[in-house]
C-alpha positions in Angstrom: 138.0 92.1 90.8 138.6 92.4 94.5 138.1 96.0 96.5 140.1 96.5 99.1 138.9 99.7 101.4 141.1 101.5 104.1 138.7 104.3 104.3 135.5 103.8 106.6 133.2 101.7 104.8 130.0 103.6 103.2 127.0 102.3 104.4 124.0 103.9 102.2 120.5 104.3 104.1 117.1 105.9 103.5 116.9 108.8 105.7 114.1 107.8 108.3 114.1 107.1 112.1 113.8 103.6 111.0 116.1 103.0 108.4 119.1 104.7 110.6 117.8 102.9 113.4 118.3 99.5 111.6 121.2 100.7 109.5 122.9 101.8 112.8 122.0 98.0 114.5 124.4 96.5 111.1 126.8 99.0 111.3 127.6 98.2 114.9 127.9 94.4 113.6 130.4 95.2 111.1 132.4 97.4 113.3 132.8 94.1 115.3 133.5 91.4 113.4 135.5 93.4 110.5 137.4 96.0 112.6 136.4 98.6 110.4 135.0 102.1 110.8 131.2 102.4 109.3 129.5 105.9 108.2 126.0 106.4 107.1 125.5 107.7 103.9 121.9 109.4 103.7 120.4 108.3 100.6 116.7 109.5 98.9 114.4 106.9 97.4 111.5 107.5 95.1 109.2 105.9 97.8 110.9 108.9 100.2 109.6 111.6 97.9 105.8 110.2 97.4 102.8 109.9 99.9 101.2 107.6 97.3 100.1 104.2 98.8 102.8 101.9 97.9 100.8 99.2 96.0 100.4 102.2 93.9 104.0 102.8 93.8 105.1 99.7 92.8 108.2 96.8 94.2 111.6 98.1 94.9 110.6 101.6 95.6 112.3 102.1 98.5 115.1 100.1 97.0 116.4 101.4 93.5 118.0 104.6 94.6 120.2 102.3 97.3 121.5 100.1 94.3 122.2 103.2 92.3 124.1 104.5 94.5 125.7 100.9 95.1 126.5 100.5 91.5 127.8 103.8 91.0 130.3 103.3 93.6 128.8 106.3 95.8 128.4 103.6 98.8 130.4 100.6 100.1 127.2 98.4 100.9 123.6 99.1 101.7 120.9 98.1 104.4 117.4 97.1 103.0 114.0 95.9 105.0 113.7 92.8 103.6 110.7 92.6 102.7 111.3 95.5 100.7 113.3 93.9 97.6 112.1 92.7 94.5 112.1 88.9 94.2 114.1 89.1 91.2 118.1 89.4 91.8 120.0 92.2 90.3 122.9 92.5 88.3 126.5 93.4 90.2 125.1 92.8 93.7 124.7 90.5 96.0 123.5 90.1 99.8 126.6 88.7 101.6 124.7 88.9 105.2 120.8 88.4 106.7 121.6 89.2 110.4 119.4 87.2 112.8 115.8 88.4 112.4 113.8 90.2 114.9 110.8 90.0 115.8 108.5 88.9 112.6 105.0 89.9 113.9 102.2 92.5 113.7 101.5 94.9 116.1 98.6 96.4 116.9 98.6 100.4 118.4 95.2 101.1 119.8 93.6 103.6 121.8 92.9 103.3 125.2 95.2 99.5 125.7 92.5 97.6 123.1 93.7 94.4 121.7 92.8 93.9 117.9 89.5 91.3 118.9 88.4 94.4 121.5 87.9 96.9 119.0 84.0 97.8 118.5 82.4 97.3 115.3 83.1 100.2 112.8 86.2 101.2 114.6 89.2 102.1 112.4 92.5 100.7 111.7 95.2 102.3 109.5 96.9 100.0 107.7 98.5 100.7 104.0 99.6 96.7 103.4 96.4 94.7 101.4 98.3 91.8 103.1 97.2 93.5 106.4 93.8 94.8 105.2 92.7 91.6 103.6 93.6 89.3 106.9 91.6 92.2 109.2 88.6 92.1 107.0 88.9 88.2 106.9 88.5 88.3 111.0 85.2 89.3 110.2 85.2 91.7 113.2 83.6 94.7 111.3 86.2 96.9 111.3 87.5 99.6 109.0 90.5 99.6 107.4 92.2 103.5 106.4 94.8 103.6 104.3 97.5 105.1 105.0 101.5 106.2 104.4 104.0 107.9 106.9 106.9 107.1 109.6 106.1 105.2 112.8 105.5 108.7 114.4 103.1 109.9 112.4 101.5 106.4 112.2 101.0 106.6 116.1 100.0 109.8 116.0 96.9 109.1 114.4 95.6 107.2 117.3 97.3 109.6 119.7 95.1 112.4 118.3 92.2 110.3 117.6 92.1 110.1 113.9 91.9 106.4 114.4 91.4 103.9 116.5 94.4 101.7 115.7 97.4 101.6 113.5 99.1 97.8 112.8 103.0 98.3 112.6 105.9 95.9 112.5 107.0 94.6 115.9 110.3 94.8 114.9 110.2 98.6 113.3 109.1 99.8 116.9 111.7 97.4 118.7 114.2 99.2 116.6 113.1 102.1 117.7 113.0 101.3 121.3 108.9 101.8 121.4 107.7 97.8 121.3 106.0 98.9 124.8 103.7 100.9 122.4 102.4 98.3 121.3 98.5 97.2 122.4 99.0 93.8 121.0 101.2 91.8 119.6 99.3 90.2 117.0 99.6 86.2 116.3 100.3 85.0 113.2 97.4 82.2 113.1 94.9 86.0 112.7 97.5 87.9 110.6 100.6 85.9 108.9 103.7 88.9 108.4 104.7 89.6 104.9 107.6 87.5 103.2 110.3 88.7 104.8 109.5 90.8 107.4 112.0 91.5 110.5 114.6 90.6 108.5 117.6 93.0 107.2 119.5 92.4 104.1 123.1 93.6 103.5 123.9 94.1 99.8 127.1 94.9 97.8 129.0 94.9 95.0 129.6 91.4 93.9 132.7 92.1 92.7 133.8 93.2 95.7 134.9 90.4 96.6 137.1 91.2 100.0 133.8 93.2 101.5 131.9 90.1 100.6 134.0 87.6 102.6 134.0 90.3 106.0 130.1 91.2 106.0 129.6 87.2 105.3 130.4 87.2 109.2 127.0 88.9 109.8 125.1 86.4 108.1 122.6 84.6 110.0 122.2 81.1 108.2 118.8 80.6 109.9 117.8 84.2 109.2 118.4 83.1 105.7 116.9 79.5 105.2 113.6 80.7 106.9 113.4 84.3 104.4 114.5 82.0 101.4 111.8 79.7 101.6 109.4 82.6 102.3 110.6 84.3 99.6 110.5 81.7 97.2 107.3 81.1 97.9 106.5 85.0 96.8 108.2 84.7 93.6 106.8 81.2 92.2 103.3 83.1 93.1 104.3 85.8 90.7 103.2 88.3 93.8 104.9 91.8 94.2 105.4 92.6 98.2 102.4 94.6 98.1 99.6 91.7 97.1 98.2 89.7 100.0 100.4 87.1 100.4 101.4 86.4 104.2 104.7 83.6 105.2 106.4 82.7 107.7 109.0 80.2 108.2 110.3 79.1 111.7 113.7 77.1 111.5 113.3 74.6 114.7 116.4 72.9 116.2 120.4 74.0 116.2 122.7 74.3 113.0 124.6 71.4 113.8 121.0 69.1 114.6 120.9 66.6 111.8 117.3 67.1 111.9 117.2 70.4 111.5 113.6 71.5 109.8 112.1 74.9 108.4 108.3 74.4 108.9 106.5 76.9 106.6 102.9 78.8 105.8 101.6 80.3 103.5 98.6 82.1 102.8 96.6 83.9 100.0 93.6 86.1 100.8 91.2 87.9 98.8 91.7 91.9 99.0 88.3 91.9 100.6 89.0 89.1 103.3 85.7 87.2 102.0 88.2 83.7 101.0 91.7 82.5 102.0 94.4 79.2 100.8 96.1 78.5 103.8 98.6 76.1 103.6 102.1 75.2 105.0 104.7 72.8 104.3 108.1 71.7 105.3 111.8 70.8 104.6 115.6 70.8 105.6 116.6 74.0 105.7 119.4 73.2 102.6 116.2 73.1 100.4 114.6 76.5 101.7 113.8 77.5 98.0 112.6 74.5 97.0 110.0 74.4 99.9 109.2 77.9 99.1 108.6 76.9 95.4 106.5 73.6 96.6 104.2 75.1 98.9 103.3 78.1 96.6 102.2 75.5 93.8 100.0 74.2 96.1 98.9 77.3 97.5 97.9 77.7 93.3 96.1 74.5 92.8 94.2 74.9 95.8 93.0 78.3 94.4 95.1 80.9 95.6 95.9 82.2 91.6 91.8 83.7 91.6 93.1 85.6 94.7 95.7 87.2 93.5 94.0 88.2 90.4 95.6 91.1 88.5 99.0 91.3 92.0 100.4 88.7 89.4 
């Protein structure tokens, strides 16, 4: 059954500099293209309320509270990282709208202007991702990886006050927040592939409301989408929650209207100590993002990649 809203639309967000930064980005989008008022509805996730490392947390943590909210009719639509979401769709909702991706990279945040290769031996890097801490170890450049949880501020701060050396963050988190000059390096995906997903935003609603469906669909970014279907694909045939350390990235070449349009695609699988890695990639039209997604994951599993992931499955 179709909704239709005259009030402002209710956009539900997790509370941090981040999330209103992004949340804020896709409001301005709708305001656009629907001709509708947008307010942020502040809203508390389990992941919010723990300093717990997030592996230990679990997938969706910084998701379920949105779709509660969502389903209980308490917000209009909802603004995720992601990366964030559980491979597995949910009941009711749907994502009407992946604006065009930022920036997918790594970023490195080191002391004195130090590049990730620059660092001295024993130097340490704070990192909570085993996606990250696996690919650094795998460099083989001596370093130490810290775990650790917080907002990009506190995150820099570390370095700032010198309880570490480094920090790896997002490119697109800091671009978000106007602080990409921050950055010491921006790290190439050959050394550390991004997670599934990252720099991309996902809209979600109601499924049946089927009016705010059809006017966030004019956000949608159908590259955006191809390139963090296949990536995502290729996380779920794994059997990988966001937090094992499994890297993508897929890079949709030519323009929508190019016959030959192409999503090329890697993949990788590393070993939570960095000691072995399956890196493959593979490619496709973008019309069968899922299927390459699916492909190159089964080959990332003959080639040994399921000893990797061990008990992430």
């Amino acid at each position: 059954m179709s909704t239709t809203l005259t009030r402002p639309l209710r956009l539900g967000t997790r509370g941090s500099a981040l999330a209103k930064a992004q949340s804020n980005d896709v409001a301005d989008l709708v305001r656009k293209v629907a001709d509708r008022d947008v307010e942020l509805v502040e809203i508390v996730t389990t992941g919010d309320r723990s300093s717990a490392p997030v592996a230990q947390l679990g997938v969706g943590v910084f998701v379920s509270a949105l779709r509660d909210a969502l389903l209980a009719g308490e917000i209009d639509f909802a603004v995720h990282s992601y990366k964030d979401l559980p491979t597995a769709p949910p009941d009711g909702l749907v994502i009407p709208a992946v604006p065009e991706r930022a920036d997918a990279r790594d970023v490195l945040v080191a002391r004195d202007g130090l590049a990730l290769a620059e660092l001295p031996s024993g130097a340490t890097v704070g990192t909570g991702a085993p996606r990250r801490i696996a690919q650094i170890l795998a460099l083989g450049l001596g370093l130490e990886c810290v775990p650790i949880r917080g907002n990009v501020d506190t995150r820099i701060r570390k370095v700032t006050d010198g309880q570490l050396d480094a920090v790896v963050l997002a490119a697109a988190g800091l671009a978000r927040l106007g602080r990409i000059t921050e950055a010491t390096e921006l790290i190439d995906p050959m050394l550390v592939l991004p997670a599934p997903a990252q720099g991309a935003l996902a809209v979600e609603c109601r499924a049946a409301d089927t009016a705010l469906v059809a006017e966030l669909a004019a956000v949608d970014h159908p590259a955006t989408r191809a390139a963090v279907t296949a990536e995502r694909a290729l996380l779920a045939a794994l059997e990988a929650g966001c937090s094992a350390p499994v890297g993508a990235l897929a890079e949709v070449t030519g323009e929508p209207e190019d016959v030959d349009q192409e999503i090329y695609l890697r993949g990788a699988v590393i070993a939570a100590d960095g000691s072995e890695a399956v890196r493959l990639s593979g490619a496709g039209t973008p019309s069968d993002a899922e299927g390459i997604g699916r492909r190159l994951a089964a080959t990332l599993l003959d080639n040994g990649a399921d000893s990797l992931l061990g008990s992430t499955r």
